[in-house]
N, CA and C atoms as a LAMMPS dump frame, in Angstrom:
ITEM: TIMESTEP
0
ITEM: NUMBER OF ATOMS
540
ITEM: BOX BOUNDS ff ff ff
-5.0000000000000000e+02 5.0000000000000000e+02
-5.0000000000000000e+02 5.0000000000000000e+02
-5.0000000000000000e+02 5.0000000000000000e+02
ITEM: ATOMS id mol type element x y z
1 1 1 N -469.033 316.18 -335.965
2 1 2 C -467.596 316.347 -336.138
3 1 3 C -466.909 316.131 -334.796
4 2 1 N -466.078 315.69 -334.913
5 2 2 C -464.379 315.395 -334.039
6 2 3 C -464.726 316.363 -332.798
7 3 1 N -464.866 316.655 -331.544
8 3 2 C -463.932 318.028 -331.247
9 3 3 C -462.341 318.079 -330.909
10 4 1 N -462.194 317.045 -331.384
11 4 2 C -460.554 317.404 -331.104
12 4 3 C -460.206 317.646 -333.047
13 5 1 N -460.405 317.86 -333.943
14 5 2 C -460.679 318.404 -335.07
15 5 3 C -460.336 320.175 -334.346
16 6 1 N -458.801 320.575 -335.147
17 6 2 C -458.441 321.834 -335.364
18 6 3 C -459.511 323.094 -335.213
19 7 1 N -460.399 323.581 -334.234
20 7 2 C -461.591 324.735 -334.446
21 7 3 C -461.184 325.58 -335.415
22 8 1 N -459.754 326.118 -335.221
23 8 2 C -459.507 327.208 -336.35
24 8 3 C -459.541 327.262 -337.427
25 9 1 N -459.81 325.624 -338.222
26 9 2 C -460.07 325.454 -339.779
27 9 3 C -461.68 325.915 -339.875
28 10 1 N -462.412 325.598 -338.814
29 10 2 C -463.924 326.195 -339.048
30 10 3 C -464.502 327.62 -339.205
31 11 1 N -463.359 328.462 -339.109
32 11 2 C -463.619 330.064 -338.579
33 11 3 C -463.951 330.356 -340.337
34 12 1 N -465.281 331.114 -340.076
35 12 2 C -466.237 332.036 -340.691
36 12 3 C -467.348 330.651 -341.765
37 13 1 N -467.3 329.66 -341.188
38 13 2 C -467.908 328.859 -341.524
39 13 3 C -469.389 328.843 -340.128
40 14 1 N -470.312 328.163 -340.787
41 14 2 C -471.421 328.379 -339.973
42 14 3 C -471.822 326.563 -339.138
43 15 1 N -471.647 327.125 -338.076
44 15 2 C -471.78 325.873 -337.16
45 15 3 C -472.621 325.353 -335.841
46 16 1 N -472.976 324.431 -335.431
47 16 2 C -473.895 324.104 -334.732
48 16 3 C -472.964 323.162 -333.389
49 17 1 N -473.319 323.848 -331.523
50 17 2 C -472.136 323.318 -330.815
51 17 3 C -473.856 323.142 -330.12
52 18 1 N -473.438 321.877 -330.065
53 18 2 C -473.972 321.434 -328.847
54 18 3 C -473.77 320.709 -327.542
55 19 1 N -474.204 321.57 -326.342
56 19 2 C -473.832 321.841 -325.581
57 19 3 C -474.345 320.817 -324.166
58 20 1 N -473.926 320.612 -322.922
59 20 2 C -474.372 320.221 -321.598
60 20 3 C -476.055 320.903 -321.628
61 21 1 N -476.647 320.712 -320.776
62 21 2 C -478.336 320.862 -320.313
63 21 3 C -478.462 321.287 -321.939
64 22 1 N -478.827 320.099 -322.915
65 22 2 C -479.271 320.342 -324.485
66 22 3 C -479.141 321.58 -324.848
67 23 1 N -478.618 322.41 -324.163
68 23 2 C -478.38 323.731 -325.518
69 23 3 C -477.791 323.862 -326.248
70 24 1 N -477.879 324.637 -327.338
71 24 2 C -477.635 324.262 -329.093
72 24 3 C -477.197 325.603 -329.355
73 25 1 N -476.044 326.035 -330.376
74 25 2 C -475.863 327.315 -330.377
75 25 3 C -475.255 327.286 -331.847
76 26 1 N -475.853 328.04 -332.774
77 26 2 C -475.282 327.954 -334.082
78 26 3 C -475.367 329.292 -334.6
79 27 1 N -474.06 329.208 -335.483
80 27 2 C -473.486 330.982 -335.867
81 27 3 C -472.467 330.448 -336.37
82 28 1 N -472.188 331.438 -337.463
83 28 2 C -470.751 331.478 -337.736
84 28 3 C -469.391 331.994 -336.679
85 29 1 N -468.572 330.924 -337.393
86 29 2 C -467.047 330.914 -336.235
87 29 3 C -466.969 332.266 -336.573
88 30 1 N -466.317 332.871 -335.567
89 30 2 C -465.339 334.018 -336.096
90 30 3 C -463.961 334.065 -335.413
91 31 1 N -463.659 333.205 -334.541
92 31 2 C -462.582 333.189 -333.813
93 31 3 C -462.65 331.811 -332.796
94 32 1 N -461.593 331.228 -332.187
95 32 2 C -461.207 330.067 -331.253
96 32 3 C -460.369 331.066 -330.433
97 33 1 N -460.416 331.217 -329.041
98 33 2 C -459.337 331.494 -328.103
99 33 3 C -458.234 330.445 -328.265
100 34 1 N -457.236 330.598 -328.407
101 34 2 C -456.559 329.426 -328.978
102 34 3 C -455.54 328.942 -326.604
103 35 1 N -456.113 330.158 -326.231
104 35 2 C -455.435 329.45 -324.734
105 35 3 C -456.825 328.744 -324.171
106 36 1 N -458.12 329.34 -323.689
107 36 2 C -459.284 328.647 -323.594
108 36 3 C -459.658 327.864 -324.422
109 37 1 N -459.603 327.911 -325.65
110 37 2 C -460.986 327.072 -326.38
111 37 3 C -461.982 327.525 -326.566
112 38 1 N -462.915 328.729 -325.843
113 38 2 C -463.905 329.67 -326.108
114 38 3 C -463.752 329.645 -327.678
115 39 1 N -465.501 329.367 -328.198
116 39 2 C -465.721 329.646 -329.339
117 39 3 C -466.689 331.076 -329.151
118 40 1 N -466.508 331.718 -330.342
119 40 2 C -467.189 333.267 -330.261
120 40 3 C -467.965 333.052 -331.887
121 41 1 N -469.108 332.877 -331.646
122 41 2 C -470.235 333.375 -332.623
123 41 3 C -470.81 334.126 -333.118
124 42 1 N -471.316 334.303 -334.263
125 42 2 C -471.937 336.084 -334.59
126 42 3 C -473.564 334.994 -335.091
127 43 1 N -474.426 335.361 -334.451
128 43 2 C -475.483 334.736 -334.99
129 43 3 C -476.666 335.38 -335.113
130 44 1 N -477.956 335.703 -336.225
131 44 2 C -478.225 336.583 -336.824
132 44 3 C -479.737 336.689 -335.998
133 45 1 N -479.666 338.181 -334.866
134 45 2 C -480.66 338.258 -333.733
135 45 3 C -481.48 339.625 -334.311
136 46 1 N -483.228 339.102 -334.339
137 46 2 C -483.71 341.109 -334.651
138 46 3 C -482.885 341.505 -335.884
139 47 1 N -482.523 340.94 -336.975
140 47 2 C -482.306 341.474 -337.793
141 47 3 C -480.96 342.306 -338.03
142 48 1 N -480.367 341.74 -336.63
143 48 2 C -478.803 342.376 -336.684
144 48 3 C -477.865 340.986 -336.283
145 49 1 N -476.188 341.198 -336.448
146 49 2 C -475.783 339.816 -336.095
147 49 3 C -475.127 340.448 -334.883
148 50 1 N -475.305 339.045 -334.063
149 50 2 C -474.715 338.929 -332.581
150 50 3 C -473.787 338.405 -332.441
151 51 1 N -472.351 338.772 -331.558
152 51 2 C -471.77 337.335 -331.072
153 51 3 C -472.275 336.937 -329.554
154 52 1 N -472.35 335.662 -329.665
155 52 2 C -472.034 334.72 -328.337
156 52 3 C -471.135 334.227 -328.294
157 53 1 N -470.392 334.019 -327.111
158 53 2 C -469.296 333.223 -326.695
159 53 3 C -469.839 331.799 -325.847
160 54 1 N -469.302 330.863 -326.202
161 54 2 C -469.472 329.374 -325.747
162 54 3 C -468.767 328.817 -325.377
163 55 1 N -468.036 328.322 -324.302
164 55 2 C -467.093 327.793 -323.229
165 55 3 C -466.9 326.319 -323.806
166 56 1 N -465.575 326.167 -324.124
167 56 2 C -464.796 324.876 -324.442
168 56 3 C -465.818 323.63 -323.842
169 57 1 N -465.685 324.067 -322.486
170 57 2 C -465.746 322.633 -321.165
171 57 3 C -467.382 322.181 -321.313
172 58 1 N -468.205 322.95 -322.072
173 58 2 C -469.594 322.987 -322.07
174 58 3 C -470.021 322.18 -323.369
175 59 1 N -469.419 322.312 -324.489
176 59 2 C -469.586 321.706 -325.71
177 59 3 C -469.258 320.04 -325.717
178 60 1 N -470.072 319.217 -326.295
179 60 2 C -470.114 317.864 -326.289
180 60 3 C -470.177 317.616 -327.531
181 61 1 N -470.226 318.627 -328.503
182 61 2 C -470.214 318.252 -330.504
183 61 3 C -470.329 319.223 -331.132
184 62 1 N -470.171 319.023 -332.069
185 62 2 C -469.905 320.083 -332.992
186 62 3 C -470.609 320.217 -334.343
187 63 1 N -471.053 320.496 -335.32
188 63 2 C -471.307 320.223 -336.191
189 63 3 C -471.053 321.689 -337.643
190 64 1 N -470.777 321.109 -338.719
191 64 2 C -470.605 322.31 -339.576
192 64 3 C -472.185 321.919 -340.406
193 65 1 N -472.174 323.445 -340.846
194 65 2 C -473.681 323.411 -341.418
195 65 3 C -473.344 323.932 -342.815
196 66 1 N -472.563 324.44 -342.884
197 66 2 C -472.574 326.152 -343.766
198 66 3 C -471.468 326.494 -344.434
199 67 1 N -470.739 326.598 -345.349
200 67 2 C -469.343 326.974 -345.576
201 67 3 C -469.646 328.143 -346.31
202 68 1 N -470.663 329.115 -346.577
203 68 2 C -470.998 330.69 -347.341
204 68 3 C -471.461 331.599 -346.399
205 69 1 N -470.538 332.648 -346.032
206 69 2 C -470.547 333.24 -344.866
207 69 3 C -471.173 334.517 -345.76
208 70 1 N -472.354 334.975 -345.139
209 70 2 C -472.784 336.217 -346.111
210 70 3 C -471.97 336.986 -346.264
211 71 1 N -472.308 337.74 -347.133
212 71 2 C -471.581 339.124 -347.212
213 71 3 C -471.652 340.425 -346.051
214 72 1 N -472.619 340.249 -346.006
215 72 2 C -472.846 341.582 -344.989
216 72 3 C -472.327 341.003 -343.44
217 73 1 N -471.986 339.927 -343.145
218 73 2 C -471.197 339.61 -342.133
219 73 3 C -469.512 339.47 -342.261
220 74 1 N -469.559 338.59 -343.437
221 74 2 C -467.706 339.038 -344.06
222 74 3 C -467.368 340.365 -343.739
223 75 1 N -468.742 341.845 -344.076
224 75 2 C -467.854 342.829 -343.714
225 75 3 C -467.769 343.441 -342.435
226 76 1 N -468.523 342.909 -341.462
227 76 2 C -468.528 342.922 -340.319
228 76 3 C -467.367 342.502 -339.738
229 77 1 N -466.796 341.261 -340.381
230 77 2 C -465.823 340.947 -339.527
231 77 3 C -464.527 340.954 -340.315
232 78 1 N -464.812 341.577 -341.471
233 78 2 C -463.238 342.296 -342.386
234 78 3 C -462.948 343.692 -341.238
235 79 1 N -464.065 344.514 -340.756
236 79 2 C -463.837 345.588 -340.485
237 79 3 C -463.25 345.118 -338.911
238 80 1 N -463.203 344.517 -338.103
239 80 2 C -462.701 344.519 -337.129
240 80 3 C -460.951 344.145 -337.185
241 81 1 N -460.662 343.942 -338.663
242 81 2 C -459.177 343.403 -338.663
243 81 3 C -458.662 344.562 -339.836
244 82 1 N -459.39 345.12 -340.255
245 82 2 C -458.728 346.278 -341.419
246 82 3 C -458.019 347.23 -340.914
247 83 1 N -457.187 347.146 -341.873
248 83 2 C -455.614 347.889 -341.628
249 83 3 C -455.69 349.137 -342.474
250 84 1 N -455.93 350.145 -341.827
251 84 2 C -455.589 351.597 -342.687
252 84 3 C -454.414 351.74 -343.488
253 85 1 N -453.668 351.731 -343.022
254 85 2 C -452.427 351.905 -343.493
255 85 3 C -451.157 350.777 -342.87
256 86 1 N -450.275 350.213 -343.573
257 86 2 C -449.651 349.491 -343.671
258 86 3 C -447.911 349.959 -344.271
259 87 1 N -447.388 350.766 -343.57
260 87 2 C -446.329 351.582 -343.674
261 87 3 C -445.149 351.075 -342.881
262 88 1 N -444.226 351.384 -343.126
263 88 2 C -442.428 351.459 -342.51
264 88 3 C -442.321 352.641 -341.435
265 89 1 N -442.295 352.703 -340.819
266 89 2 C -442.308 353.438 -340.033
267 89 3 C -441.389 353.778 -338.533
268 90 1 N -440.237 352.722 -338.714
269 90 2 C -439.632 352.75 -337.31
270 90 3 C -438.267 353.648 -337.595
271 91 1 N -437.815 354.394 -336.909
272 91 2 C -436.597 355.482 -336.703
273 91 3 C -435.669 355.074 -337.543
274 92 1 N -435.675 353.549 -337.48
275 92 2 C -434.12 353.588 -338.351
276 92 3 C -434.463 353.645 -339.783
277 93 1 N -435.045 352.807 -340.145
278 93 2 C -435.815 352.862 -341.368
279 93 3 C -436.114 354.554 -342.349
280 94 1 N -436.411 355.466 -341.2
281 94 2 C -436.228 356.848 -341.612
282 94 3 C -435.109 357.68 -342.016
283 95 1 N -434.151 356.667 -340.985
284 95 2 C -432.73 357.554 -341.194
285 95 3 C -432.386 357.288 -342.16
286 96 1 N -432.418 355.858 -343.087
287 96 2 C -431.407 355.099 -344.289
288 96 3 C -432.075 355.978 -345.402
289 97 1 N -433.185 356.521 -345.407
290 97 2 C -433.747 357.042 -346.596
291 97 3 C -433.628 358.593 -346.377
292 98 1 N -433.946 359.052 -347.369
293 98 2 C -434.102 360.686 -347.671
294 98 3 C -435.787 360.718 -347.95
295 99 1 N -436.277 359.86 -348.401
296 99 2 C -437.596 360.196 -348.764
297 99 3 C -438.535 359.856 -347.55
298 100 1 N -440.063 359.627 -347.824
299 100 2 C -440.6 359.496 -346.163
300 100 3 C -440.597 358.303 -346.349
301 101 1 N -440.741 357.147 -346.814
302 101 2 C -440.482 355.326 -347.072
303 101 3 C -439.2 354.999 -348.168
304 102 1 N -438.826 353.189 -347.299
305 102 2 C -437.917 352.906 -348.221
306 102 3 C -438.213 352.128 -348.198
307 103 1 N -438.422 351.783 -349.897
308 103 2 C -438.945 350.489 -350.443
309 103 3 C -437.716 349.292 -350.334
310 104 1 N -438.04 347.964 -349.341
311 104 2 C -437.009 347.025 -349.24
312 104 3 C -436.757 345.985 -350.512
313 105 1 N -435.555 345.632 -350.513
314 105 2 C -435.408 344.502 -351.553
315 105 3 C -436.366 343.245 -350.861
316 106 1 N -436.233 342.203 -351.662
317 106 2 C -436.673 341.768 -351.614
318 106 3 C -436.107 340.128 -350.372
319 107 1 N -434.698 340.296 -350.466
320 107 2 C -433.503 340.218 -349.755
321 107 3 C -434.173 340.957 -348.324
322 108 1 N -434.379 341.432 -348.085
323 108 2 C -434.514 342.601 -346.693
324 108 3 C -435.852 342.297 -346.4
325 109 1 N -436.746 342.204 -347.211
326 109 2 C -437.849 341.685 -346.728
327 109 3 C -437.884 340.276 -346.761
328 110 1 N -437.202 339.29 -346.885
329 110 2 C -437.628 337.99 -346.581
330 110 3 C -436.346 337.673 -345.465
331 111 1 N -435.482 338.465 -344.941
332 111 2 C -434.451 338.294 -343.784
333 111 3 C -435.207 338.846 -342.837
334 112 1 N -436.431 339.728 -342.799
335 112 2 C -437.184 340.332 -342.007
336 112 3 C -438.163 339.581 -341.262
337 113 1 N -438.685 339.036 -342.505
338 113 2 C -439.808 337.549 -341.882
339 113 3 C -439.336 336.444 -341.491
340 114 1 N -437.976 335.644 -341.755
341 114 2 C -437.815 335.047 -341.068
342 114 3 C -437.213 335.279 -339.702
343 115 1 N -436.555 336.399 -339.19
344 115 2 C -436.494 336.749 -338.159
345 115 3 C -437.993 337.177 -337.237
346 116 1 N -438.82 337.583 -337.79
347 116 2 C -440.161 337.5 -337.202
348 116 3 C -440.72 335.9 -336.876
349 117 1 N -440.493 334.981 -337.697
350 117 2 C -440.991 333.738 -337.876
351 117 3 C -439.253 333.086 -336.926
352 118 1 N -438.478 333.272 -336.566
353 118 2 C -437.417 332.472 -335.8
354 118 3 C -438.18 333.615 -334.122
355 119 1 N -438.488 334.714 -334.013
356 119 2 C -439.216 335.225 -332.762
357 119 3 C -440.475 334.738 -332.062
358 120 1 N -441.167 334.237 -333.263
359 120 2 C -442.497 333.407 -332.881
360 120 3 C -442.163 332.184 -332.226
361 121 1 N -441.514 331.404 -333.199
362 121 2 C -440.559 329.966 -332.32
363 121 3 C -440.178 330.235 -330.927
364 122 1 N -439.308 330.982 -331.192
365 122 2 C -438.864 331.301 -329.68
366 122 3 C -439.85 331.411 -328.35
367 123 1 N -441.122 332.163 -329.17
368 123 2 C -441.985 332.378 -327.712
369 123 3 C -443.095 331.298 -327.776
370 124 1 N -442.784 330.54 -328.235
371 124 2 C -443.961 329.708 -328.17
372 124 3 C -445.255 329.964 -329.227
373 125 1 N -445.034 330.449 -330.043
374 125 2 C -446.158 330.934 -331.227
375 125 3 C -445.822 330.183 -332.462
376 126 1 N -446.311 328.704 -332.355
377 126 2 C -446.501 327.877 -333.057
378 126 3 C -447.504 327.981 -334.529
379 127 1 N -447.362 326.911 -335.516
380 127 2 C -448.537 327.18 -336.411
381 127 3 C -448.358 328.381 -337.164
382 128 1 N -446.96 328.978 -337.621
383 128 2 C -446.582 329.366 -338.24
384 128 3 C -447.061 329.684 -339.882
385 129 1 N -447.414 330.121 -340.614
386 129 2 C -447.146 329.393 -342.318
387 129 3 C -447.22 331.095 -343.064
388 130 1 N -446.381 330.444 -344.285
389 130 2 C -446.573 332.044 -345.26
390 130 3 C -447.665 332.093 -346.299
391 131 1 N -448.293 332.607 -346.349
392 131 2 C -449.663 332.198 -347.667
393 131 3 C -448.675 332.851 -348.647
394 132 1 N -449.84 332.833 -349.767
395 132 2 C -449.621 333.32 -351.318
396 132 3 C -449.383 334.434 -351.504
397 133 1 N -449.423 335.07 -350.389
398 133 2 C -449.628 336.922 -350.57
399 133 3 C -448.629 337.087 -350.061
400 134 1 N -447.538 336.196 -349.574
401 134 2 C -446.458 336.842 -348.429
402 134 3 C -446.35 337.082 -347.513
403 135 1 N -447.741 336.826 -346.491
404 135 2 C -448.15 337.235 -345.526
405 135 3 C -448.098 336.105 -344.64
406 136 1 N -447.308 336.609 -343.354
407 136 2 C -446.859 335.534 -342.488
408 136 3 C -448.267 335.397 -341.564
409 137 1 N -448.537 334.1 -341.575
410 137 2 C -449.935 333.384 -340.87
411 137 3 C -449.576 332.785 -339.227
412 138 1 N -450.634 333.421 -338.346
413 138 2 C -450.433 332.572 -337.123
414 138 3 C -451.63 331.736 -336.606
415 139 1 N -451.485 331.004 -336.61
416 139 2 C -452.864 329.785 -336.191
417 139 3 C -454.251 330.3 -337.111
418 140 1 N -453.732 330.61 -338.377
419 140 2 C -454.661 331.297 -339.337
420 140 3 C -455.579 332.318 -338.8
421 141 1 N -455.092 332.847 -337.476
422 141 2 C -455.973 333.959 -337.434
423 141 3 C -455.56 335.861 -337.176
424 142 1 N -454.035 335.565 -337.227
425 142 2 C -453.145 336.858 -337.334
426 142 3 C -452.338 336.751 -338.551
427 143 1 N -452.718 337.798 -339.577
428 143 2 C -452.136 337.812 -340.614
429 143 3 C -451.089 339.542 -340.59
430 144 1 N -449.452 339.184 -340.962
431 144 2 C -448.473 339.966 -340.841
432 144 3 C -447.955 340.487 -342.29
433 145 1 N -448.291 341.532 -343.155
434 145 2 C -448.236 341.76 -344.647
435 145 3 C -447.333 342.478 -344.865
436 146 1 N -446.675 341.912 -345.541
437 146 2 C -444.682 343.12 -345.554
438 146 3 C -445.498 343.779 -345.559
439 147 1 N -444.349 344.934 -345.357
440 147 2 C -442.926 344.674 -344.392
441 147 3 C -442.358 344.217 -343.435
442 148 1 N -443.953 343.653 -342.572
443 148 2 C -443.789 342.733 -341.43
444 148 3 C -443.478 343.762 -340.652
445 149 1 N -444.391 345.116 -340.013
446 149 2 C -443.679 345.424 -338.893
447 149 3 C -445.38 346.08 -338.249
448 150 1 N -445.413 346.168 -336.664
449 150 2 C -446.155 346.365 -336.169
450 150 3 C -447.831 347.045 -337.133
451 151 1 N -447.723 348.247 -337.953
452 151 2 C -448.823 348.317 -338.482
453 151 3 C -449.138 347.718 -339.704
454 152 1 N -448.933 346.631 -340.176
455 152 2 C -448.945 345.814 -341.039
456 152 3 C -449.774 344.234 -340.375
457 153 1 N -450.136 344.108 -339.106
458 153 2 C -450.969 343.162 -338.467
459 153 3 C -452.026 343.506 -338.36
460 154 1 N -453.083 342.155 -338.647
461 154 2 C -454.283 342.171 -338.564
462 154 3 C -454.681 341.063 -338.107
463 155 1 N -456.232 340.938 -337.672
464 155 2 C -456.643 339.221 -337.079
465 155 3 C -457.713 339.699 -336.558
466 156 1 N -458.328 338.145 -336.059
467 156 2 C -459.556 337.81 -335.958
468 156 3 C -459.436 337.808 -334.58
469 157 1 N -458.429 337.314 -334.092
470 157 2 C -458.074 336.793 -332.294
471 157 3 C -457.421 338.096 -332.015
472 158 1 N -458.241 338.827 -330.946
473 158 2 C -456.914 340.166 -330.536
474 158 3 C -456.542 339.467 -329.379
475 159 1 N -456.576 338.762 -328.915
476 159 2 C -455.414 337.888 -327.815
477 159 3 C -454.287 337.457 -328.681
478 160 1 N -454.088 337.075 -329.519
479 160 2 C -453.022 336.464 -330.467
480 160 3 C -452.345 337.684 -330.841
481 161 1 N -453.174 338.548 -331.84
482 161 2 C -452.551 339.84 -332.328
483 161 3 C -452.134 340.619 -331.224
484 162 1 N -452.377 340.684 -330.322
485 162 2 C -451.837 342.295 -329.15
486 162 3 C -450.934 341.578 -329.01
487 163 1 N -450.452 339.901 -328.608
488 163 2 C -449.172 339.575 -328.45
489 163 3 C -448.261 339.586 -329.43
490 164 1 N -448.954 339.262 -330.566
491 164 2 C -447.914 339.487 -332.236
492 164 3 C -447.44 340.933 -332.181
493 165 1 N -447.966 341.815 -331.836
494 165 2 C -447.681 343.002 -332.113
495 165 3 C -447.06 343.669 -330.761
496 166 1 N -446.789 343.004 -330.007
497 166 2 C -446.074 343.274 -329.018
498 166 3 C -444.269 343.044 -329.53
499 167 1 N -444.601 341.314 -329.317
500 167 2 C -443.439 340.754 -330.103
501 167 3 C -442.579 341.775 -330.791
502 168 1 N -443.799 341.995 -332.035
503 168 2 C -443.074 342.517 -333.547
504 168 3 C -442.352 343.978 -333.014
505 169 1 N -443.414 344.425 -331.863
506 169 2 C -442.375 346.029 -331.67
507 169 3 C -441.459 345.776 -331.006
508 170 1 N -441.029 344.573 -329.785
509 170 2 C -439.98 344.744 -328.806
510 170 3 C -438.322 344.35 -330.094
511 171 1 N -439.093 343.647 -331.57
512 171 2 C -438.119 343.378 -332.18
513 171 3 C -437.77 344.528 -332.179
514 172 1 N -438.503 345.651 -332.97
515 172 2 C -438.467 346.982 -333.681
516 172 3 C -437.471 347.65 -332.717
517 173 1 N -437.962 347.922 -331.513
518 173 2 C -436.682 348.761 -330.377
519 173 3 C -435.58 348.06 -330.692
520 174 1 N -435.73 346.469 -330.168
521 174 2 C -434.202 346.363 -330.205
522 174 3 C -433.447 346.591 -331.617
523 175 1 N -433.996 346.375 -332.504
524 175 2 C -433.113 346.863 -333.86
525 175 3 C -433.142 348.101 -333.641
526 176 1 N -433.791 349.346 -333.111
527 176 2 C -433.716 351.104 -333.149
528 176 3 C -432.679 350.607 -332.098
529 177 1 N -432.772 350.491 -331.061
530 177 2 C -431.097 350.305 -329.992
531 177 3 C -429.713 350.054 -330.972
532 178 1 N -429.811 349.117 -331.515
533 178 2 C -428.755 349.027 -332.37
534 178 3 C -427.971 349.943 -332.932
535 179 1 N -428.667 350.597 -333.907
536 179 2 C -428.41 351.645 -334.662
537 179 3 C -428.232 352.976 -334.026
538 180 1 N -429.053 353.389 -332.963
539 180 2 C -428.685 354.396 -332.111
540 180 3 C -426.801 354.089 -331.489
């Protein structure tokens, strides 16, 4: 395969990079640094799975092997992005209601995401898209699930997500400034 071919379409697919002085390294994707290029592998060592990380500048090919990512690794790497709870939770949001959540129209939640999705633009957080679930996508590896607000993010890349969720709270203050 290509390496100039998108890495992030390969994530949780099982792949083979081969590398400078013939070394060969195959595992399923679980993530692309999307500023390096570092690919990060989970590949199955002693009966447990490992990741390795493999440096952009070192790889000379690529190859896919695999598109059935076991199960017992899916939950390996569901659990590093699972979201306990997925709640409303910012000051103002508390004040408009009497109860402890307020369920948004539907109006309020899609003026919400695109102001999240016109904030991404702004900073340079390209590769945008909304899936089927409503859930605003970033380089397919930070997923944002109404209400769209800080504990409602999850992902595979925590370089991507700690900045999504940075973003998403400096929105959150400045809308609590407002209203204060």
């Amino acid at each position: 395969m290509d390496l100039s071919t998108n890495p992030s379409t390969l994530i949780d697919k099982m792949i083979r990079l081969y590398c400078i002085e013939d070394k060969i390294f195959s595992g399923f994707l679980y993530t692309v640094d999307p500023k390096t290029g570092n690919y990060v592998l989970f590949s199955r060592m002693n009966e447990k799975y490992q990741p390795t990380i493999v440096r952009r500048e070192v790889v000379e090919k690529l190859e896919t092997l695999d598109d059935e990512i076991p199960s017992e690794l899916r939950k390996i790497f569901d659990s590093f992005t699972s979201i306990d709870e997925c709640s409303l939770n910012t000051s103002e949001e508390m004040k408009t209601t009497s109860s402890a959540t307020k369920t948004l129209t539907s109006d309020e939640l899609s003026c919400r995401r695109e102001k999240i999705i016109q904030l991404f633009s702004l900073n340079h957080l390209n590769e945008v898209s909304i899936n089927d679930r409503e859930e605003v996508v970033i380089h397919n590896v930070v997923f944002i699930k109404p209400p769209y607000n800080v504990d409602c993010c999850s992902g595979k890349n925590m370089i991507i997500l700690d900045r999504v969720k940075n973003l998403i709270g400096k929105l959150e203050e400045d809308r609590n400034n407002e209203v204060e």
